[in-house]
C-alpha positions as CSV (number, residue, x, y, z in Angstrom):
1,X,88.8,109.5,83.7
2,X,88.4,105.9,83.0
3,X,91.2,103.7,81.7
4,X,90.8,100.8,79.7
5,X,91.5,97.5,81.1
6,X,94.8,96.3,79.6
7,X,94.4,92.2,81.6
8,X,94.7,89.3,79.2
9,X,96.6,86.0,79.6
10,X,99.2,86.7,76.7
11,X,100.2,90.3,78.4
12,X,100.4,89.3,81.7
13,X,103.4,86.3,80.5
14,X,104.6,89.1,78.1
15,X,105.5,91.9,80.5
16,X,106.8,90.2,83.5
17,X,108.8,88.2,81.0
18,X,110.6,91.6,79.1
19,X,110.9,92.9,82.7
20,X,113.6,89.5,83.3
21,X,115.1,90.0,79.6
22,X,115.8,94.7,80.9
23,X,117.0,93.2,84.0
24,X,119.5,90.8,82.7
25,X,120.4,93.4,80.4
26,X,121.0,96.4,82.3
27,X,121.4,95.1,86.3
28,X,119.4,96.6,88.9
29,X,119.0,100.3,88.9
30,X,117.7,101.0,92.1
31,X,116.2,104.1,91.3
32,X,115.3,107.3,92.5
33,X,118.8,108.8,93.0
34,X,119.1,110.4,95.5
35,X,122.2,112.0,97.3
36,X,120.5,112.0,101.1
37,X,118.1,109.0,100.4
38,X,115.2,111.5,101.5
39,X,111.9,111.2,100.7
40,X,111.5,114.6,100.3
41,X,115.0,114.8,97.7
42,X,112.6,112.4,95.6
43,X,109.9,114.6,95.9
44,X,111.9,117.9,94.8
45,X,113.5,116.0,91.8
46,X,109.7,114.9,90.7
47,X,108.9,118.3,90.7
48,X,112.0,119.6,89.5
49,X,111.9,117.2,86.1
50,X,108.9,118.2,84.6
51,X,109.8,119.7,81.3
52,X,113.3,119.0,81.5
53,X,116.3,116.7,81.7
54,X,117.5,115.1,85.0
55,X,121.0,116.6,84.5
56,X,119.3,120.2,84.7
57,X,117.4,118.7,88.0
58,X,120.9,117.4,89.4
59,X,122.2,121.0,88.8
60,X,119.1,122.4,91.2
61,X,119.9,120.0,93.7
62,X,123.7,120.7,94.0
63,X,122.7,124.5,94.5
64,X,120.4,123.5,97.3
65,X,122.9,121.2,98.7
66,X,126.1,124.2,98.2
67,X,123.2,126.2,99.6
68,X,121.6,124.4,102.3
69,X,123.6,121.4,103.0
70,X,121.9,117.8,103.1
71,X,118.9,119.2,105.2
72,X,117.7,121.4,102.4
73,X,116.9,117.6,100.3
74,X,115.5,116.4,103.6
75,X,113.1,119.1,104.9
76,X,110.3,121.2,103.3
77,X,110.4,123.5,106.1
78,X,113.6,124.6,105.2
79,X,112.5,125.4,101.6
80,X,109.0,127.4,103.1
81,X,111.5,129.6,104.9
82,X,113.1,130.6,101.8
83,X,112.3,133.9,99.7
84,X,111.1,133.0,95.9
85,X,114.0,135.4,95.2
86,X,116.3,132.7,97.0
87,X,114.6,129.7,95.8
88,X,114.3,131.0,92.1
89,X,118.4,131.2,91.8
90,X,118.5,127.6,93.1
91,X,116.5,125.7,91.3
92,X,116.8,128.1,87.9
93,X,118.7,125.1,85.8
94,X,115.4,123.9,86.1
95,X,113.8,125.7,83.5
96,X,110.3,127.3,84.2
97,X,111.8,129.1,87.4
98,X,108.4,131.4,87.2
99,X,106.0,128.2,88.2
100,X,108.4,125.7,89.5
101,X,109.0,128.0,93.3
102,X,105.4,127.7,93.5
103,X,104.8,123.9,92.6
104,X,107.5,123.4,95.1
105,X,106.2,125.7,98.3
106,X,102.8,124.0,97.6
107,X,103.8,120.5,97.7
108,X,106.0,121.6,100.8
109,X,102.9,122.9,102.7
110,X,100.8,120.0,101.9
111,X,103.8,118.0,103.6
112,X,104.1,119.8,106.2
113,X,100.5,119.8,107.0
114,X,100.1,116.4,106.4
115,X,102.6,116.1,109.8
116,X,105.6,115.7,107.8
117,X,107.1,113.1,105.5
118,X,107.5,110.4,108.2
119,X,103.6,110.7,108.7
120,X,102.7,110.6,105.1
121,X,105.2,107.2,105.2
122,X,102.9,106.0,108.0
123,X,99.7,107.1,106.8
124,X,97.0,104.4,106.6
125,X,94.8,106.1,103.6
126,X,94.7,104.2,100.3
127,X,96.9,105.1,97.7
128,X,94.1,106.1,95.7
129,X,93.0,108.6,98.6
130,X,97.1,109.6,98.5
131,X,96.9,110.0,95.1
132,X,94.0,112.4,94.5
133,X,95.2,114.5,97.6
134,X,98.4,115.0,95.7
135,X,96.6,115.8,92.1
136,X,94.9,118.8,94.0
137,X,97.9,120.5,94.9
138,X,98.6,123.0,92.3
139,X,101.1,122.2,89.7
140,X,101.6,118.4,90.4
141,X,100.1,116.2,87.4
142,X,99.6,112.5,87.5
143,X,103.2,111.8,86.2
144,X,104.9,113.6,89.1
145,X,101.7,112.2,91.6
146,X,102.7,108.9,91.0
147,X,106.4,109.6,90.7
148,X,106.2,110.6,94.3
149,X,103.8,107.8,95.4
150,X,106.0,105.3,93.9
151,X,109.8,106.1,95.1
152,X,108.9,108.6,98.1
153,X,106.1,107.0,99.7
154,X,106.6,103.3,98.2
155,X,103.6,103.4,96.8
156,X,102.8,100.7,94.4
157,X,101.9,103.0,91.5
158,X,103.3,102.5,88.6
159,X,104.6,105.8,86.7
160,X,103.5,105.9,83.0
161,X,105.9,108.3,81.5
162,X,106.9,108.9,78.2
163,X,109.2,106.2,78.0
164,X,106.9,103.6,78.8
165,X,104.6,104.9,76.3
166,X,107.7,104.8,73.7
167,X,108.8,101.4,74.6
168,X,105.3,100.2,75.0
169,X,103.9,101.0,71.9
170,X,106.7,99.5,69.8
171,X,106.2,96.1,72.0
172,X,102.4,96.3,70.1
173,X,100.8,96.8,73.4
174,X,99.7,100.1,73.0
175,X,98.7,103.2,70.4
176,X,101.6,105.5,70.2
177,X,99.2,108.2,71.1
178,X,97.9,106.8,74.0
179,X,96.3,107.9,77.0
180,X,98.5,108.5,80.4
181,X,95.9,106.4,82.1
182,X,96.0,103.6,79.5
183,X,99.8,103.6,79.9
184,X,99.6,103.3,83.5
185,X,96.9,100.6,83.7
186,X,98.5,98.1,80.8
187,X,101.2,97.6,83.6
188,X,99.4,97.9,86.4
189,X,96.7,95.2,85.2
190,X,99.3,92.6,84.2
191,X,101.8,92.8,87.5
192,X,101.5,92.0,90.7
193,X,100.9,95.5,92.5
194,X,104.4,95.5,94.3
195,X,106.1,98.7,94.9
196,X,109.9,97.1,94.7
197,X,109.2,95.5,90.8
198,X,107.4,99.0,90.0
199,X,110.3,101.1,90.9
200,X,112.7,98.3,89.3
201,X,111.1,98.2,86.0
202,X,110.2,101.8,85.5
203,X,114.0,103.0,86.0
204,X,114.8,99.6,83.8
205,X,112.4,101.2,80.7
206,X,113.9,104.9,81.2
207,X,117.3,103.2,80.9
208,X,116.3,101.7,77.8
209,X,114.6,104.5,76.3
210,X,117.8,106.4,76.8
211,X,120.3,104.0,75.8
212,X,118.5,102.0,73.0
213,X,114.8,102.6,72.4
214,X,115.5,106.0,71.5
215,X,113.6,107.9,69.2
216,X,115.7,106.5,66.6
217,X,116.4,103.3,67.9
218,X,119.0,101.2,68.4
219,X,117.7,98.0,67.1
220,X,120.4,96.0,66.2
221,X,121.8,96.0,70.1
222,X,118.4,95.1,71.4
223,X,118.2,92.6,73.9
224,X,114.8,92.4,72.9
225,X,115.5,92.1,69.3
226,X,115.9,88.1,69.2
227,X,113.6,85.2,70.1
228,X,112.9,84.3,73.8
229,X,110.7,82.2,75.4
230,X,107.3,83.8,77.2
231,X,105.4,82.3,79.7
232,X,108.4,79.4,79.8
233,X,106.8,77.9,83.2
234,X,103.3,77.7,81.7
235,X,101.7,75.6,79.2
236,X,101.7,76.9,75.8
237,X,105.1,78.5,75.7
238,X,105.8,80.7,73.0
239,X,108.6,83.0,71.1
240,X,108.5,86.4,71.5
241,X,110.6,89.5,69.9
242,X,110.2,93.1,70.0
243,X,107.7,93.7,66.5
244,X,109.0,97.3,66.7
245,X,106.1,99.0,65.7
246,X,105.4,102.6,65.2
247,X,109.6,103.1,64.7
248,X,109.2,104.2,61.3
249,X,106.6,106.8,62.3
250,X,108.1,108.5,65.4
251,X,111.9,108.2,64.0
252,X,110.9,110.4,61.3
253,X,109.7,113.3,63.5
């Protein structure tokens, strides 16, 4: 499906410019976390997180750890070796413990038929090639493609959850109800295409969904909720604060 093309002057000042302001804010995040700094940790945890909460993930992956010990987050084989018995009591925090085995053995075997995680680092196909290769496993949607692109591979993909979409839309820059794609391409047509400041600001937006652009938001602590100066190095300089739009809206469900 086609996306719209989100590239004018204004938003390409605006968004690099809120990306400096989150920074400030919150510090680096250095996202994924991970406790063996695997590739393959990331990968579980992408698959893991779909339709649940991160501390349900972190619950999976501290059975598979007790379980397995640091090579269990490190090596698909390891998980193809195991029963769906076995790997059903792991990961069953999780939620969804009747599809999530087999999302998991899936993305294993396309892993380990790729050659393996350090192959798939080295591969020279396009990310786009990458990425459809990944949407035609079973069970991995373009949310948990990308998320994998992004901080396993190092992908420059940028992952347009629902927090982007949240914090997004009440910037003005998109329709609450917009599409995943249109999400993904607003940031992707007004950044550089750098894996490092994709990772940075999507953990930067997910930190500020949780902590102050919540559903009922926390306006009042914004550091987006005052004046401050966009596109400060180019001609035509201008004030900027978070419009907040849609709040009313989505609070109220």
């Amino acid at each position: 499906m086609q996306s719209t093309k989100y590239h004018d002057d204004a938003t390409g000042q605006l968004l690099p410019d809120i990306y400096r302001q989150l920074l400030a804010f919150y510090g680096p995040r250095k996202w994924w976390p991970t406790r063996s700094g695997e590739p393959w940790e990331v990968m579980l945890g992408a698959v893991l997180v779909q339709r649940t909460s991160w501390t349900n993930v972190e619950k999976s992956l501290d059975n598979i750890e007790a379980c397995w010990g640091l090579e269990g987050l490190s090596s698909p084989q390891l998980l193809l070796r195991a029963t769906d018995e076995e790997l059903v009591n792991l990961i069953r925090p999780s939620g969804h413990y009747a599809s999530k085995p087999r999302k998991l053995k899936n993305l294993a075997n396309f892993v380990v038929g790729a050659g393996g995680v350090d192959s798939l680092l080295a591969s020279t196909a396009t990310t786009p090639q990458l990425r459809t290769d990944l949407l035609a496993i079973w069970g991995i949607g373009p949310e948990t493609a990308d998320a994998i692109l992004l901080y396993a591979l190092g992908r420059a993909m940028f992952v347009a959850d629902a927090y982007a979409l949240r914090v997004a839309s009440r910037w003005g820059l998109l329709a609450p109800d917009a599409r995943y794609a249109d999400i993904q391409a607003l940031f992707m047509d007004n950044l550089p295409h750098d894996a490092d400041l994709f990772q940075e600001y999507h953990a930067l937006i997910v930190e500020h969904g949780k902590e102050i652009c919540r559903p009922r938001p926390r306006c009042p602590v914004c550091p987006l909720n005052h004046p401050f100066t966009v596109g400060v190095h180019l001609e035509g300089a201008i004030l900027w604060q978070c419009p907040r739009k849609y709040v009313t809206q989505e609070a109220s469900r």
